[in-house]
C-alpha positions as CSV (number, residue, x, y, z in Angstrom):
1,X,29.4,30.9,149.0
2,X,26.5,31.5,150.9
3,X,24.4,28.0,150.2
4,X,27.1,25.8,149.1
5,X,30.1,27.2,151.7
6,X,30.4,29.0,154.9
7,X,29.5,32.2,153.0
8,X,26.6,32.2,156.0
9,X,28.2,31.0,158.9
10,X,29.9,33.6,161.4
11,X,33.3,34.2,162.5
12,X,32.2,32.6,165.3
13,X,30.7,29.4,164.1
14,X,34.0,29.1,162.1
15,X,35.7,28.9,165.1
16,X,33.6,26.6,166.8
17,X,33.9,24.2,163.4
18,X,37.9,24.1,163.7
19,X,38.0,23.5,167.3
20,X,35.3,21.4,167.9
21,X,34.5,19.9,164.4
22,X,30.7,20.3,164.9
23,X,28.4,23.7,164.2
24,X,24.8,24.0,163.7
25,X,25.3,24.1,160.4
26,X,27.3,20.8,159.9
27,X,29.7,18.4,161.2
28,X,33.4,17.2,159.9
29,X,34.2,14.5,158.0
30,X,36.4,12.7,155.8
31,X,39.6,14.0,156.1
32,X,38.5,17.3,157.6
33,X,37.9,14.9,160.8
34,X,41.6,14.6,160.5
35,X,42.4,18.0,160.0
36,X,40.3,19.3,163.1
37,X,41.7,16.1,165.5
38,X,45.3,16.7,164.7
39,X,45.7,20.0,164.2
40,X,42.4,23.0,164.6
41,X,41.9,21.9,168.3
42,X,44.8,22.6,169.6
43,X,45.1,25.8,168.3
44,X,44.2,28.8,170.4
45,X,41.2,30.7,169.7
46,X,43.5,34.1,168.7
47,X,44.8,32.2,166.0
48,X,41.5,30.0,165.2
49,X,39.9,33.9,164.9
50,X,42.5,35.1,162.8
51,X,41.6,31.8,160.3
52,X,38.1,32.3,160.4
53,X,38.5,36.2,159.4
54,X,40.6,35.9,156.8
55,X,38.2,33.2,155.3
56,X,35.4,35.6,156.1
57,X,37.3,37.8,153.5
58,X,37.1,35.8,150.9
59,X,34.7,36.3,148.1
60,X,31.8,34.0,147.0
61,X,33.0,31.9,143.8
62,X,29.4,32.1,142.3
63,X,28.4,35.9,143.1
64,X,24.5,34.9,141.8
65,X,24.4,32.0,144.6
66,X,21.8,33.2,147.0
67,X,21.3,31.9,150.8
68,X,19.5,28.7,152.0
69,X,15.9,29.8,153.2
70,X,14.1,27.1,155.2
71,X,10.7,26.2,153.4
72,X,8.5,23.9,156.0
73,X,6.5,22.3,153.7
74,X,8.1,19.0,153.0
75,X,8.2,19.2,156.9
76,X,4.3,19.8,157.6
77,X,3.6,16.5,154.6
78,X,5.6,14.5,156.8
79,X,4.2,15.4,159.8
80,X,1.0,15.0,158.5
81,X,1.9,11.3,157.0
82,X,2.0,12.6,153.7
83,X,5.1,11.0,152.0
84,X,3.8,11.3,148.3
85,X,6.6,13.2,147.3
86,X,9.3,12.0,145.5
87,X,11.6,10.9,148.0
88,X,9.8,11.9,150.9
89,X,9.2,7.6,151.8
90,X,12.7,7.3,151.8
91,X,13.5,9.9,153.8
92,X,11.0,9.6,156.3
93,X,12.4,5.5,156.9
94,X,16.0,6.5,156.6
95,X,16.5,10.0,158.2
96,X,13.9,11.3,160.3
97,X,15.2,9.6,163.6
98,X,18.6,11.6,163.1
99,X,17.7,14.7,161.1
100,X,13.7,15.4,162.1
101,X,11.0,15.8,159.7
102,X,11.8,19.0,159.4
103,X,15.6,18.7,158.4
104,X,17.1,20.1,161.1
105,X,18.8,17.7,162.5
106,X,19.7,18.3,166.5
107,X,22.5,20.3,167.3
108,X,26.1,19.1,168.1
109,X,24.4,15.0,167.7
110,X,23.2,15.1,164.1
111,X,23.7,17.9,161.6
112,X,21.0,19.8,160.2
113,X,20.1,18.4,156.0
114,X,18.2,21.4,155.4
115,X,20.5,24.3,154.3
116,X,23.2,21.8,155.1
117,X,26.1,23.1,152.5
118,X,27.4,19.7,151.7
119,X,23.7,18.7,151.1
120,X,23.4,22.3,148.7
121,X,26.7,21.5,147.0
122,X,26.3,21.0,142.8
123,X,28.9,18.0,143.7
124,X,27.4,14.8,145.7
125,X,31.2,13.4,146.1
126,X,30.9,14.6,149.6
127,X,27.5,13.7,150.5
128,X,28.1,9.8,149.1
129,X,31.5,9.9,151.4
130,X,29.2,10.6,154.2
């Protein structure tokens, strides 16, 4: 799925996620950690290509989902000082070191939030583990 999966990502960010457990996009966890520690990374990249095509093939489960589009305007309150959104308080005190005012975390050290598909996900079973 495009917002909520890797529908976005590229073959080669694919790649990079199985060997390396980190993308632009997100990071491992839980028992995907696992999976990439003990397994992906020793892979080579012929066969971590061949993975990330054949999941490249596979169609969206919600055909209506559309893509994430940054929107900086929860990012220009905060700059601003303006945390009078709900949630923005909270987020400001308890994310911005990591992930930036504007959600984007800093590559390969703390994923991005915005567009983030564990963050887009209908589901917050992930999120929580995290």
């Amino acid at each position: 799925n495009p917002r909520t999966g890797i529908g976005s990502w590229s073959e080669a960010d694919i790649v990079q996620f199985l060997k390396t457990g980190r993308t632009q996009h997100s990071a491992a966890f839980g028992g995907m950690t696992d999976v990439v520690q003990h397994s992906m990374q020793h892979m080579n990249d012929a066969d971590l290509t061949a993975i990330a095509r054949y999941l490249k093939t596979l169609p969206s489960t919600d055909p209506k989902e559309t893509p994430y589009v940054y929107n900086d305007t929860a990012a220009r309150a905060l700059r601003t000082g303006d945390a009078s959104a709900p949630g923005a308080a909270v987020y400001r005190d308890n994310c911005t070191a990591c992930h930036r005012s504007d959600g984007r975390g800093y590559t390969r050290v703390f994923p991005a939030l915005g567009g983030n598909p564990v963050v887009q996900g209908k589901d917050a079973t992930s999120l929580i583990h995290v």
